[in-house]
C-alpha positions in Angstrom: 1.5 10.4 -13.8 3.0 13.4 -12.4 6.7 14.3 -12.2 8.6 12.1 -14.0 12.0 13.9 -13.2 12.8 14.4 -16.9 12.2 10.2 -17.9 10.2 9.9 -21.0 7.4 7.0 -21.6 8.6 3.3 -20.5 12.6 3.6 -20.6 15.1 1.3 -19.7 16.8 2.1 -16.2 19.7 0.6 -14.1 19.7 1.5 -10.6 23.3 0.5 -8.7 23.0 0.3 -5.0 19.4 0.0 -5.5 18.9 -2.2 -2.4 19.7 0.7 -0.3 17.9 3.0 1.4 17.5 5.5 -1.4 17.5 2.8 -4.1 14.4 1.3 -2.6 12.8 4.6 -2.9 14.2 5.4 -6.5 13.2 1.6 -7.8 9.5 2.3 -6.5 9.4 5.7 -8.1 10.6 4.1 -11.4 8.1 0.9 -11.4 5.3 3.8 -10.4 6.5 5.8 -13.4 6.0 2.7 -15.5 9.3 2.2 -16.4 11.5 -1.2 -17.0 14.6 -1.7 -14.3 17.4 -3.3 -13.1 19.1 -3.5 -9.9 22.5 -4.0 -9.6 23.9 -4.5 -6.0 25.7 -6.9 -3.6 22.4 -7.4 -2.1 20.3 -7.8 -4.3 16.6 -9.3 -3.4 16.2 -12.3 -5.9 13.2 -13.4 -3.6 9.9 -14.7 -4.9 8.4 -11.1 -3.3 11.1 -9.0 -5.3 10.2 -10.9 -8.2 7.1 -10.0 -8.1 7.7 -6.4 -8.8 8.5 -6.9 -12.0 12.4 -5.8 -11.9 15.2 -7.6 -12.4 18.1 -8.0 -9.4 21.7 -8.8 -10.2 23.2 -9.6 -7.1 27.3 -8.1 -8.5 28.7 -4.9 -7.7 28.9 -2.2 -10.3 32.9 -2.9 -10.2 32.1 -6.0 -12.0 33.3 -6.8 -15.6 29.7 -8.6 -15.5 28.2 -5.9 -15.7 29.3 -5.2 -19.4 26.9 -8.1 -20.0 23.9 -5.9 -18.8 24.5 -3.0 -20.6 25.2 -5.3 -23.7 22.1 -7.1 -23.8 19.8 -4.3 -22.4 21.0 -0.7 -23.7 19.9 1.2 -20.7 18.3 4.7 -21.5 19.2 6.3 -18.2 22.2 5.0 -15.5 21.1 6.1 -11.9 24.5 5.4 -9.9 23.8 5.1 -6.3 26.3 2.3 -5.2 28.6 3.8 -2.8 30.5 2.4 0.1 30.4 4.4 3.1 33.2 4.3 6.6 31.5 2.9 9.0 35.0 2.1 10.7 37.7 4.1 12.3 40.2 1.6 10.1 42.2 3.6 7.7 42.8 0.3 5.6 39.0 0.1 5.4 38.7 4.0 4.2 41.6 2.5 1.1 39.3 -0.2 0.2 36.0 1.2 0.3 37.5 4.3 -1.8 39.3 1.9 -4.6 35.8 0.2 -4.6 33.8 3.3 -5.0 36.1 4.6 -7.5 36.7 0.9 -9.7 32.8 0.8 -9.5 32.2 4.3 -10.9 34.5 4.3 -13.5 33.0 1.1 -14.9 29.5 2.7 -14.7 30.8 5.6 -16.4 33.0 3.5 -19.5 29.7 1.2 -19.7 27.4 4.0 -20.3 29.6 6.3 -22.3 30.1 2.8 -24.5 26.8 1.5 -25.0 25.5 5.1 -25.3 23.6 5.9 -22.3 21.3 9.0 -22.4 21.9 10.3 -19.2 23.5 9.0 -16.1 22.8 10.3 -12.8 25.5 9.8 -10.2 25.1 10.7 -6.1 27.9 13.1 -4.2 27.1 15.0 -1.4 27.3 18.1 0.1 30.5 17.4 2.1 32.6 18.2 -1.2 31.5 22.5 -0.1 33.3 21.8 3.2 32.1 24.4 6.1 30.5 27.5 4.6 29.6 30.5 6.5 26.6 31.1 4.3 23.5 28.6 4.4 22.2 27.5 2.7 24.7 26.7 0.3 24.5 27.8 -3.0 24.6 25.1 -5.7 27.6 27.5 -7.1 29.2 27.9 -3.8 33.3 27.3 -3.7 34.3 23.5 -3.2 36.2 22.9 -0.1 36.3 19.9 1.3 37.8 19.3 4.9 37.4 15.7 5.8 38.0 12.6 3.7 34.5 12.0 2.8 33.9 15.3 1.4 37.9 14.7 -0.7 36.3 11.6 -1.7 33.1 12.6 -3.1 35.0 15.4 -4.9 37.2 13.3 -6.5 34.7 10.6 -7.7 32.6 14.1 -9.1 36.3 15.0 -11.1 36.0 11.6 -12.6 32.2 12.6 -14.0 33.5 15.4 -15.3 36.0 13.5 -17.4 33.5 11.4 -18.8 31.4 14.5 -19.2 34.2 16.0 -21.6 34.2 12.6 -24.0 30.1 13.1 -24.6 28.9 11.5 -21.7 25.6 13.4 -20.1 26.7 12.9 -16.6 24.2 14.9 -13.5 25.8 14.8 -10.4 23.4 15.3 -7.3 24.7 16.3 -4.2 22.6 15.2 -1.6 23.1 15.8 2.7 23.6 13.0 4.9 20.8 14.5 7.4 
């Protein structure tokens, strides 16, 4: 089958944000893989094509106390958390909301898995949270210095995997570039 990225045979997978761009990609990979999934996102395809790919879309956000439900009746092997609202407005009241959103929906991801004992959960950042280094590429080990509030943000939602990470939680945090 190839690389499996580290997924044994046939495990159970919830993908958050997995309408998006990268979700697409990471649902594909995991129905290629063989694996079972589920979507959770606001936009979540519930079409007669999206039901034919054998997956199951929950149109909620990963905020919602519905979710609990999932995790309850499923007991997901692996949590891949990609739902993440990004500015796309000069608004500073928009930059509160999206960033009580992001965090609300993470921390329920997090309690959820570390709950209903999730084996691993994968969580996107970004390389914004290293700030501008004079030395590229940047090292993985490289000092965190965020300058703008995306790269504050992403360090703080990356602080909140760490907590989980201290109570038993096996949290990877990938830090990705927007380019």
């Amino acid at each position: 089958h190839g690389c499996s990225y580290g997924l044994e045979q046939r495990m159970k997978v919830l993908v958050t944000g997995g309408s998006g761009f990268v979700g697409q990609h990471t649902v594909r990979r995991l129905l290629k893989e063989e694996h079972s999934g589920t979507v959770v996102d606001y936009q979540a395809d519930d079409s007669d094509k999206a039901k034919q790919i054998k997956i199951n879309f929950v149109q909620i956000g990963a905020e919602d106390p519905k979710c609990e439900r999932l995790f309850a009746d499923t007991l997901f092997d692996i949590v891949i958390h990609l739902a993440c609202k990004t500015s796309s407005s000069a608004s500073a009241d928009f930059d509160k909301q999206n960033m009580h959103l992001n965090h609300a929906s993470l921390n329920n991801i997090l309690y959820l898995s570390l709950k209903y004992h999730v084996r691993k959960v994968i969580v996107l950042s970004s390389y914004a949270v290293y700030g501008k280094q004079d030395k590229l590429p940047i090292a993985e080990d490289a000092r965190l210095n965020p300058f703008d509030l995306p790269g504050y943000h992403d360090l703080s939602r990356e602080n909140q995997c760490q907590e989980y990470r201290q109570l038993g939680l096996n949290v990877v945090v990938l830090r990705t570039s927007y380019i």
